[in-house]
Each structure stands twice: as C-alpha cells, then as structure tokens.
C-alpha positions in Angstrom: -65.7 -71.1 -72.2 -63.3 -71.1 -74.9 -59.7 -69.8 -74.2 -59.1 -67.0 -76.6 -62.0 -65.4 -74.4 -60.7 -66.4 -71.3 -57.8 -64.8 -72.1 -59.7 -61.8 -73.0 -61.5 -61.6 -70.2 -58.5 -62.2 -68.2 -56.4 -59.0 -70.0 -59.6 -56.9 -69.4 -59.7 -57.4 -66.2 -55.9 -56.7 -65.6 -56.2 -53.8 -67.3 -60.0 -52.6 -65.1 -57.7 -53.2 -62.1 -54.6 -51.8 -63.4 -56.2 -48.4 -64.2 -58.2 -48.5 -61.0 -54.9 -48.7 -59.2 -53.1 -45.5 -61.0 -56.6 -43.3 -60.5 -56.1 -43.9 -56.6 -52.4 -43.4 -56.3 -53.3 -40.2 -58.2 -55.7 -39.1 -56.1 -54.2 -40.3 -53.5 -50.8 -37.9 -54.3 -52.9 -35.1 -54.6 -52.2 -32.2 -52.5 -55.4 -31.6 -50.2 -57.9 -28.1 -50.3 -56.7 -27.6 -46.6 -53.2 -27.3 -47.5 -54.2 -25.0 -49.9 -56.4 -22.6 -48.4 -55.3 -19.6 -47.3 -56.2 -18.4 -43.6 -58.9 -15.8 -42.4 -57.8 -12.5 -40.9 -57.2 -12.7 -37.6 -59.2 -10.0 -36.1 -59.7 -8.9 -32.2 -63.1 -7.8 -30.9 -60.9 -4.3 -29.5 -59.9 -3.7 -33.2 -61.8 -0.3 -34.5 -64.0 -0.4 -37.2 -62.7 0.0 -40.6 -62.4 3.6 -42.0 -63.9 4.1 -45.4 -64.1 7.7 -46.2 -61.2 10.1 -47.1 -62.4 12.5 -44.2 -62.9 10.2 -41.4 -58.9 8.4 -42.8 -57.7 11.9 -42.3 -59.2 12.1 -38.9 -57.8 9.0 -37.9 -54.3 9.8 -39.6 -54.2 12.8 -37.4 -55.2 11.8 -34.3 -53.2 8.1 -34.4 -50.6 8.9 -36.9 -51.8 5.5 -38.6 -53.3 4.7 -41.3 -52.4 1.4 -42.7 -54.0 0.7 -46.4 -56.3 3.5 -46.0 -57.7 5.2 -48.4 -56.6 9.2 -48.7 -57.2 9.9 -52.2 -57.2 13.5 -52.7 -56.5 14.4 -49.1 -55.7 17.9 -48.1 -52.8 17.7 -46.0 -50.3 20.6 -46.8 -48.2 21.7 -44.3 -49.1 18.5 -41.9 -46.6 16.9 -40.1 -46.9 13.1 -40.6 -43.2 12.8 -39.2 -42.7 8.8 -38.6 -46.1 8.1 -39.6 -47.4 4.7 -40.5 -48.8 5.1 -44.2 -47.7 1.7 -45.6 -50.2 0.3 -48.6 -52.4 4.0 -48.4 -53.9 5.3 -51.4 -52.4 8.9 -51.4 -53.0 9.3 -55.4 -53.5 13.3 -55.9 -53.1 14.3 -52.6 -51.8 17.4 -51.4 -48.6 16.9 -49.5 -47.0 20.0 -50.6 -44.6 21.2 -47.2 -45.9 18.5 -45.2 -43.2 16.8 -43.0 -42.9 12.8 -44.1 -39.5 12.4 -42.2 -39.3 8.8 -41.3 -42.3 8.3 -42.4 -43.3 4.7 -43.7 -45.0 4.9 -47.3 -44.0 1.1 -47.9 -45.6 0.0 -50.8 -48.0 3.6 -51.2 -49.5 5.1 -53.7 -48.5 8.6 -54.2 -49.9 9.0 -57.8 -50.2 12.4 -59.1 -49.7 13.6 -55.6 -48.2 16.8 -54.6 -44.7 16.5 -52.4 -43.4 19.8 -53.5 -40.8 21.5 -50.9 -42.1 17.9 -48.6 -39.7 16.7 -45.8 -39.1 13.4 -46.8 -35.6 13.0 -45.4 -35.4 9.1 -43.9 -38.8 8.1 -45.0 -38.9 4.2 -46.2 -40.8 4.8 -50.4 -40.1 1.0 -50.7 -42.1 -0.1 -53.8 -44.2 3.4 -53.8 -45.5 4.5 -56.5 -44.9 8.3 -57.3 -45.6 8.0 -61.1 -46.6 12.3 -62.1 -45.9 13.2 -58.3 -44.7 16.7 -58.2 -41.5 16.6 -55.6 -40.0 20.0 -56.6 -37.4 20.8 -53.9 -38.4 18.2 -51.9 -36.2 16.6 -49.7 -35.1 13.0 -49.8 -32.2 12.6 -48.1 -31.6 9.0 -46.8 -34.9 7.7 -47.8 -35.2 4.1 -48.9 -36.6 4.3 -52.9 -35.9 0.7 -53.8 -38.5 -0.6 -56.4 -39.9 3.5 -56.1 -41.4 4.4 -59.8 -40.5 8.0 -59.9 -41.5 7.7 -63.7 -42.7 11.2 -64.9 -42.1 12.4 -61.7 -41.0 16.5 -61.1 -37.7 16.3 -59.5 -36.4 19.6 -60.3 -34.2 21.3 -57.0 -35.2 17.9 -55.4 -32.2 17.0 -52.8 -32.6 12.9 -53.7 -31.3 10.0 -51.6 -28.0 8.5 -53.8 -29.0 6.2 -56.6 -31.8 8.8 -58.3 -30.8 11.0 -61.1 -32.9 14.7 -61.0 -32.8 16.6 -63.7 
C-alpha cells in the first residue's frame, strides 16, 4: 500500500470515528420521552361519572353547589342562589344569571360570554381570568370581587356598583 492512501485511509477513518463520537454524545444529551410526558389523571373508582348535558350540570350545580369545568351553556338559573359556589373553568356563555346570588362564588377562569348578570350578587366572587365579553351586568353588584385578567370588553355596566380598578360608564 502506498502512503498517500494510507494516509487517506487513515483521515477517513478519524473522521468515521470522529462523527460516530458527536452522534452519541448527542443522543446521549438528549432529554428522554419520559421526562417529557405529561401524567394521566389521577382518578378514584368513588369519583362520579362525568356530567355532559346542560340539564343534568344544573342538577348537579344545585344539589352539590359544584360544578368544576362543566358545561352550562345557556342555563336557566335566574334568581338562583349559587352563593360560594364552585364554578371555576364552567362554560356559562349566554346563561341566564339575571338576580341570581354569585357572592363568593368562584368563576376562576369561567366563561360568562354573552351571559346575563343583570341586578346579580356578585359581591366577593373570585372573576379571575373570566371572561364576560357582551355579558349584561346592569346594576349588578361587584363589590370586592377579584377581576384580575377579567375581559369585561363590550360588557353592560351601566348602574353596576364595580370592585375598584373598573371604570362603568
């Protein structure tokens, strides 16, 4: 063998080994799927069924005063006292609230879309990152209630008694 192709052969093979060397560091710095994977629900054999249907969510709201991420689009529930009801993540877009007592009522992160809160209680309730974008809240009262990240955009606030930091008209 001749040495200009030894040496050739010798720089290829530096280089095979080289390269094999910086594809296994690579993978080996990658950061594994199990890391990465999120966890399953933990869920108990005691825990009801989930509640589809607007009726059977009003039901439950009722009876339990819970209603966690449920969906209550539409509902009919004027004049209802919800008082320190859980109603964080629920879908309340149109609903009729109108009169109903929300007082320290959580509706963290709710959507209250087009609803109807006119002449509501709402006085303490926690409207953290709701969303009452067209919701009618004529003479509603929120006094004390938490409205951080709240959209209140096109919103009815006439005669509304708001918490401090929201301009009615």
């Amino acid at each position: 063998m001749n040495k200009p192709t030894f040496k050739k052969l010798t720089n290829w093979i530096i280089t095979a080994v080289f390269l094999v060397l910086v594809v296994g560091f690579s993978l080996l710095d990658q950061p594994s799927a199990k890391a990465q994977s999120i966890p399953a629900p933990i869920t108990t054999p005691s825990a009801p069924a989930p509640i589809t249907s607007v009726a059977d969510n009003v039901r439950h709201l009722l009876k339990t005063n819970e209603c966690f991420g449920c969906n209550l689009i539409g509902a009919k529930l004027k004049d209802t006292n919800l008082q320190n009801a859980n109603l964080e993540n629920a879908n309340l877009q149109g609903a009729d609230l109108e009169r109903a007592n929300l007082q320290g009522t959580n509706l963290l992160g709710a959507n209250l879309e087009g609803a109807d809160l006119g002449k509501a209680t709402i006085i303490g309730a926690n409207l953290e990152n709701a969303n009452l974008f067209d919701a009618d809240l004529e003479k509603a009262n929120l006094t004390n209630a938490n409205i951080v990240g709240t959209n209140f955009q096109g919103a009815d606030l006439e005669k509304a008694i708001a918490p401090l930091g929201l301009m009615t008209r």
